[in-house]
N, C-alpha and C positions, 0 to 999 in steps of 0.2 A: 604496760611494760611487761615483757619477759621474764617470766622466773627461767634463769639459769643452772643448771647442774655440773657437778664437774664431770669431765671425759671418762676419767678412771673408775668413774662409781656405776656400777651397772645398777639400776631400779628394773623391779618387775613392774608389768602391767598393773598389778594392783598397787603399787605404791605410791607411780605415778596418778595414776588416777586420785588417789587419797590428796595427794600434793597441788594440784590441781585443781581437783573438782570436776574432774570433764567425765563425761556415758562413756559408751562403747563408742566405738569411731565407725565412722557411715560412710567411709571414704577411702579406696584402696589407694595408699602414696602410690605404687606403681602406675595404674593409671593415669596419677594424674604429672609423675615426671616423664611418661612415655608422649605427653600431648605436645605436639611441634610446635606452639611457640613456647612451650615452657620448655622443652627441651635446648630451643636456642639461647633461649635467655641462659641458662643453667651453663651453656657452652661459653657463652663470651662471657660471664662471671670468672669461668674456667681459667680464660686465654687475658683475660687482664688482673687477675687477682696474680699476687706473686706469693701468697702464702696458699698450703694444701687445706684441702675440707674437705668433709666426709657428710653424704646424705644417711643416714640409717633408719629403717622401718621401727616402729614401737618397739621391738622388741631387741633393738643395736645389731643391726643387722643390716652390715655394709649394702647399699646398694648403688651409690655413684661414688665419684669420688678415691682418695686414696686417703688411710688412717697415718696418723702422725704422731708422734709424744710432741709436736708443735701444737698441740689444738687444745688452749687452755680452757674453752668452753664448750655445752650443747647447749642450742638454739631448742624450743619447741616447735614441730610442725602442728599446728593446730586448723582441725575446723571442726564449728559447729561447737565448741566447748570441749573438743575431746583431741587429745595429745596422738597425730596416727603415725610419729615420726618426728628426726632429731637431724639439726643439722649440727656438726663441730666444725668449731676450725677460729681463729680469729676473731676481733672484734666486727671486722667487715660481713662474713657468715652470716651475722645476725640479718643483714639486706636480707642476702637468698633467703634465711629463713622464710621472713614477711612477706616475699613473693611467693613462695611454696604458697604458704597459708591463703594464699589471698586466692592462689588459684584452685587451691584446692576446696577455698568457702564456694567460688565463683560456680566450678562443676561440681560442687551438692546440689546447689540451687538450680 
């Protein structure tokens, strides 16, 4: 299971990691939300979800998505043991999370 954060609390990279446990992260998010079937997948989460989410890099730092004071939680993006990225938005968010993560374990390996 997911340890959740709440939206409004910014954590540094080392706090997260304390909370956690996860290394340094071996996996640029960009990459791996710029790869076309995760891009699409990310799209139709988009075009059927009716509430807003926000993708952010380790460091909250918008990079898909639109910010909300709807977004009562962040999701972790995890691979390999290490946090390289947050998804907010809804209980449903948590999906995309699990998919980020999965694609993002899939292209370390």
């Amino acid at each position: 299971m997911y340890k959740t954060f709440p939206v409004n609390r910014r954590y540094s990279l080392n706090k997260i990691f304390m909370l956690t446990g996860a290394a340094m992260n071996t996996v640029e998010l960009e990459h791996v939300l710029a790869q076309q079937d995760v891009a699409s997948i990310i799209s139709r989460f988009a075009a059927a979800s009716e509430s807003p989410f926000a993708i952010k890099d380790e460091d909250f730092t918008l990079l898909l998505g639109r910010e909300s004071d709807d977004q009562p939680e962040s999701y972790p993006l995890e691979c390999n043991g290490s946090v390289i990225g947050w998804v907010s938005g809804k209980k449903e968010a948590s999906l995309l999370a699990c998919f980020i993560s999965f694609a993002a374990s899939t292209s370390f390996h």
